[in-house]
C-alpha positions, 0 to 999 in steps of 0.5 A, spaced: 098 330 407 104 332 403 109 330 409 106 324 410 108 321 403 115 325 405 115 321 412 112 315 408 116 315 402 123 316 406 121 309 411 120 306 405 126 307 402 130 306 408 126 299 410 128 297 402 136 299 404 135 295 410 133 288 405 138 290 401 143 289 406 141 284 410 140 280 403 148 281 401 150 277 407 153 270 407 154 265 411 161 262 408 163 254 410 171 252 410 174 247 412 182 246 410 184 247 404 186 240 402 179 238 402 176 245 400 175 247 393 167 250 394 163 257 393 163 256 400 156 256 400 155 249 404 159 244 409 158 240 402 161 246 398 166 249 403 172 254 400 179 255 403 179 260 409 185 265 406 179 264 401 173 267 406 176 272 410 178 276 404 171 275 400 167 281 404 160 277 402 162 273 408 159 276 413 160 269 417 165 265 416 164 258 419 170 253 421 170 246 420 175 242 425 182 241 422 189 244 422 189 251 419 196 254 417 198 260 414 203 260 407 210 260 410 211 268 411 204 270 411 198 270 416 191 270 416 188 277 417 181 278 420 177 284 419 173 288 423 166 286 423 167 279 421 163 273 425 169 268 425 165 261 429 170 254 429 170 247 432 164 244 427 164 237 425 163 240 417 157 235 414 150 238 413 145 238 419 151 240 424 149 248 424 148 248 432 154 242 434 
Protein backbone atom coordinates (compact mmCIF):
# COMPACT_ATOMS: atom_id res chain seq x y z
CA UNK A 1 0.00 0.00 0.00
CA UNK A 2 2.69 2.35 0.96
CA UNK A 3 4.09 2.32 -2.47
CA UNK A 4 0.85 2.77 -4.30
CA UNK A 5 0.54 6.45 -2.45
CA UNK A 6 4.50 6.87 -3.42
CA UNK A 7 3.51 6.00 -7.42
CA UNK A 8 0.19 7.65 -6.88
CA UNK A 9 1.52 10.85 -5.45
CA UNK A 10 4.47 11.02 -8.11
CA UNK A 11 1.76 10.80 -11.11
CA UNK A 12 0.13 13.38 -9.43
CA UNK A 13 2.77 15.59 -9.46
CA UNK A 14 3.98 15.14 -12.70
CA UNK A 15 0.33 15.27 -14.30
CA UNK A 16 0.09 18.90 -12.36
CA UNK A 17 3.57 19.82 -13.91
CA UNK A 18 2.43 18.86 -17.28
CA UNK A 19 -0.77 21.56 -16.87
CA UNK A 20 1.34 23.93 -15.58
CA UNK A 21 3.27 23.76 -18.62
CA UNK A 22 0.86 23.44 -21.23
CA UNK A 23 -1.15 26.54 -19.60
CA UNK A 24 1.96 28.92 -20.09
CA UNK A 25 1.83 28.22 -23.65
CA UNK A 26 0.52 31.16 -25.98
CA UNK A 27 -0.18 31.64 -29.07
CA UNK A 28 0.94 34.99 -30.12
CA UNK A 29 -0.70 37.25 -33.34
CA UNK A 30 1.57 40.06 -35.25
CA UNK A 31 1.05 41.87 -38.17
CA UNK A 32 3.47 44.56 -39.14
CA UNK A 33 4.53 46.94 -36.95
CA UNK A 34 2.74 50.04 -38.43
CA UNK A 35 -0.71 48.52 -37.35
CA UNK A 36 0.60 46.63 -34.41
CA UNK A 37 0.31 47.94 -31.20
CA UNK A 38 -1.37 44.90 -29.02
CA UNK A 39 -0.63 41.96 -26.34
CA UNK A 40 -0.81 39.78 -29.10
CA UNK A 41 -3.29 37.78 -27.71
CA UNK A 42 -5.60 38.13 -30.93
CA UNK A 43 -5.61 39.28 -34.64
CA UNK A 44 -7.55 42.44 -33.07
CA UNK A 45 -4.75 43.03 -30.60
CA UNK A 46 -1.61 41.88 -32.50
CA UNK A 47 2.16 42.87 -31.19
CA UNK A 48 5.02 43.72 -33.24
CA UNK A 49 7.03 40.47 -34.46
CA UNK A 50 10.69 41.73 -33.01
CA UNK A 51 8.26 42.15 -30.15
CA UNK A 52 6.77 37.99 -30.17
CA UNK A 53 9.97 36.25 -31.15
CA UNK A 54 11.65 37.69 -28.11
CA UNK A 55 8.88 37.09 -25.47
CA UNK A 56 9.35 33.23 -24.27
CA UNK A 57 5.40 33.16 -23.70
CA UNK A 58 4.84 32.82 -27.31
CA UNK A 59 5.15 29.49 -27.89
CA UNK A 60 3.40 30.12 -31.34
CA UNK A 61 3.74 33.01 -33.22
CA UNK A 62 1.29 33.76 -36.00
CA UNK A 63 2.19 36.14 -39.07
CA UNK A 64 -0.20 38.35 -40.46
CA UNK A 65 0.43 38.87 -44.39
CA UNK A 66 2.43 42.22 -44.69
CA UNK A 67 6.09 43.53 -45.32
CA UNK A 68 8.28 42.56 -42.20
CA UNK A 69 11.90 44.23 -42.10
CA UNK A 70 14.50 44.18 -39.58
CA UNK A 71 16.01 47.80 -37.81
CA UNK A 72 18.57 48.73 -40.28
CA UNK A 73 21.57 46.68 -38.63
CA UNK A 74 19.62 44.16 -36.92
CA UNK A 75 17.93 40.68 -37.76
CA UNK A 76 15.00 38.92 -36.75
CA UNK A 77 16.57 35.88 -34.70
CA UNK A 78 13.98 32.88 -33.98
CA UNK A 79 14.63 30.70 -31.36
CA UNK A 80 14.80 27.10 -30.95
CA UNK A 81 11.44 25.31 -30.44
CA UNK A 82 9.53 28.61 -31.65
CA UNK A 83 6.45 27.59 -33.90
CA UNK A 84 6.67 30.51 -36.51
CA UNK A 85 3.03 30.03 -38.98
CA UNK A 86 2.74 33.17 -41.53
CA UNK A 87 0.65 34.10 -44.67
CA UNK A 88 -2.78 34.72 -42.62
CA UNK A 89 -5.07 37.36 -43.57
CA UNK A 90 -5.13 38.62 -39.75
CA UNK A 91 -8.95 39.26 -38.90
CA UNK A 92 -10.86 36.97 -36.30
CA UNK A 93 -12.16 33.73 -37.58
CA UNK A 94 -9.28 33.02 -40.11
CA UNK A 95 -7.25 30.70 -37.89
CA UNK A 96 -7.41 27.82 -40.52
CA UNK A 97 -6.84 30.25 -43.78
Amino acid sequence: MFRIGKFLRATVTLALLLASLSATAARCYVKPDNVATGDGSSWSLPMPLVNALANTNCNEVWVAQGIYQAEPGTSFFIRSGLKLYGGFLGVAGTEGD
